[in-house]
VOGU-3710 file (C-alpha; in Angstrom, 3 decimals, decimal comma):
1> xxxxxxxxxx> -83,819/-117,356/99,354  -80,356/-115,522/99,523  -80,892/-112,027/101,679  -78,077/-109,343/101,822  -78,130/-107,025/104,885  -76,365/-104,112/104,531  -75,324/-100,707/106,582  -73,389/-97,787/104,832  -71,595/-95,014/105,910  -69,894/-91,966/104,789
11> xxxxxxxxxx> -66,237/-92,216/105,443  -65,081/-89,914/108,424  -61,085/-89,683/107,895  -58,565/-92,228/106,805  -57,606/-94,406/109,330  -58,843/-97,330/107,563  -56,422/-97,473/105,638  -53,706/-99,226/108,007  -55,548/-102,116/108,020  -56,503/-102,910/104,739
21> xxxxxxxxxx> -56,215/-107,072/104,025  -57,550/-107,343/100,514  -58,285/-104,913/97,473  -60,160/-105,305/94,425  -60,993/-103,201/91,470  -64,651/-103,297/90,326  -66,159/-102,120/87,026  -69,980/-102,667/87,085  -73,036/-101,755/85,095  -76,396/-102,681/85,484
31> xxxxxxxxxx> -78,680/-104,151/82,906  -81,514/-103,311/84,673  -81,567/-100,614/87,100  -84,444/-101,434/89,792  -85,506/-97,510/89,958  -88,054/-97,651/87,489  -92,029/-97,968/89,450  -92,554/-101,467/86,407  -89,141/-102,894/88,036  -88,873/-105,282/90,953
41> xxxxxxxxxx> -85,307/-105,953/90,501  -81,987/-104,442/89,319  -79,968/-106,730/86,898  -75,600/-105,757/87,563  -72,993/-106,811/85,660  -69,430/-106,968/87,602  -65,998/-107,475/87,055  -63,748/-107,126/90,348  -60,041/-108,381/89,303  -59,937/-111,183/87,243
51> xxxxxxxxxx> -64,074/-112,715/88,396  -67,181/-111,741/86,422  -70,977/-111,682/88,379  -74,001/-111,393/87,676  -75,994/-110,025/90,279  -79,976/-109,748/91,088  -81,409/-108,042/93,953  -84,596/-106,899/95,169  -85,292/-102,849/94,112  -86,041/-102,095/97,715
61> xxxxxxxxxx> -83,526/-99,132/98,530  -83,193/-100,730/102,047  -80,639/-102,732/104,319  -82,702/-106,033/104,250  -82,308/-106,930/100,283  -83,212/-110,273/98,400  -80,159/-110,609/96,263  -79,001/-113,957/93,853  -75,604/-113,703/92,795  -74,165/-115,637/90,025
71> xxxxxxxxxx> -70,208/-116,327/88,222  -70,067/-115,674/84,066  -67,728/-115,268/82,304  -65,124/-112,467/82,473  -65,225/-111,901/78,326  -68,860/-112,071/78,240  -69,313/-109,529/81,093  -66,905/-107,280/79,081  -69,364/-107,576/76,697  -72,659/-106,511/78,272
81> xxxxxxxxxx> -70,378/-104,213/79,918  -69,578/-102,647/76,249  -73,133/-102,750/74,615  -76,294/-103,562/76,557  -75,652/-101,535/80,579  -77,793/-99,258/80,750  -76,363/-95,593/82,132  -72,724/-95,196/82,747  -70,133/-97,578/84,426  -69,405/-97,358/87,869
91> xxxxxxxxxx> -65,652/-97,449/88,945  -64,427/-98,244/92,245  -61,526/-99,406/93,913  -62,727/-101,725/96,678  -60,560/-102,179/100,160  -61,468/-104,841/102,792  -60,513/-104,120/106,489  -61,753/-106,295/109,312  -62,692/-104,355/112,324  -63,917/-106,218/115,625
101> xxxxxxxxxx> -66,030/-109,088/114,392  -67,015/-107,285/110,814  -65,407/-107,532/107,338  -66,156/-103,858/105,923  -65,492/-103,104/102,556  -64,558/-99,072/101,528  -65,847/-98,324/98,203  -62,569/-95,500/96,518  -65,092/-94,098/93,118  -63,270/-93,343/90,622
111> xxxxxxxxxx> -64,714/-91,981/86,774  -68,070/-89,566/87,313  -68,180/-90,855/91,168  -64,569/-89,650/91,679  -64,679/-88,159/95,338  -67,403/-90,490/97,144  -66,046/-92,370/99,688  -68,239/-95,609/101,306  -68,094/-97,906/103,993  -70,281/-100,734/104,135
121> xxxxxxxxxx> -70,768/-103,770/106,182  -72,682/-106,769/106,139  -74,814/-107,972/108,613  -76,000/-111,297/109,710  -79,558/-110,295/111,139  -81,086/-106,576/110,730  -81,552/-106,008/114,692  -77,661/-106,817/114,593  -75,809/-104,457/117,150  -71,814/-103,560/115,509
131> xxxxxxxxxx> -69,551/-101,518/117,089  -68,313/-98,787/114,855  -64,772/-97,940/113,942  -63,760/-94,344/114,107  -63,134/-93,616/111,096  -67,120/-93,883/109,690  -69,094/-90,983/109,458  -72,751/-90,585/109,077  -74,570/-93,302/108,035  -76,470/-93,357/104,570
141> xxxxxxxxxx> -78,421/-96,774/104,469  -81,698/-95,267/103,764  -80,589/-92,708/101,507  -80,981/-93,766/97,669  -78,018/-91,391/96,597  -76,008/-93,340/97,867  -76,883/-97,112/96,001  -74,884/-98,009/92,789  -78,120/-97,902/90,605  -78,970/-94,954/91,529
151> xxxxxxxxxx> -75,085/-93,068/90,431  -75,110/-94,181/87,161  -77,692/-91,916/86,289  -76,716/-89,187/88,792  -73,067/-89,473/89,241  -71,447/-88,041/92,179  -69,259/-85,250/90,305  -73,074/-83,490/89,226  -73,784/-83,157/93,030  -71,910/-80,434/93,664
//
């Protein structure tokens, strides 16, 4: 069984941003969303660069997550994408930057999340301790707001 464990955090200021190593671009939808009471699971369609995904995971709004993860390919994710997401598209801009012994990833929203700013990081077992960089603010893990799924139906820019 593949698990994903997974903290995130508001970002605090910008200082990530001098040691960014990789970047992406990620347009994403989900099929199924996982917030419904009938739903289990939420079905996600992905596209970062050039590399389509199709993701499962577990509905749990948690940081402990059963998730399966699987390539397709990039025309036919353009195509659920285009006619069968259900909700809007989420649009992010994705930066990795190592800190201590961590790979986090800062989630840049773009479209109707334009303005949220995320830091997550993966864990490899939930009692994990992490030292945290400076530059994270409070942390959201628990909060539902804050999960994909959840923004396509309330997007950021309707928060305020």
């Amino acid at each position: 069984m593949a698990t994903e464990i997974e903290r995130k955090f508001k970002l605090a200021t910008n200082n990530w941003q001098q040691h960014i190593t990789g970047k992406k671009t990620i347009r994403q939808g989900y099929l199924q969303s996982g917030l419904k009471k009938d739903q289990r699971a939420s079905v996600r369609v992905r596209i970062a660069n050039d590399k389509a995904m199709l993701n499962i995971k577990s509905a749990a709004m948690s940081i402990y997550r059963t998730e399966y993860e699987y390539p397709i390919p990039v025309a036919d994710a353009e195509h659920m994408l285009s006619t069968l997401c259900d909700g809007g598209i989420i649009e992010k801009t994705r930066y990795l930057v190592p800190y201590h012994e961590h790979l986090w990833e800062i989630d840049i929203f773009a479209g109707d999340n334009a303005g949220l700013e995320m830091a997550e990081v993966e864990l490899k077992a939930i009692d994990e301790t992490i030292q945290l960089p400076d530059w994270v603010g409070d942390e959201v893990s628990e909060d539902p707001h804050y999960y994909n799924n959840y923004l396509i139906r309330h997007p950021f820019k309707c928060w305020q």
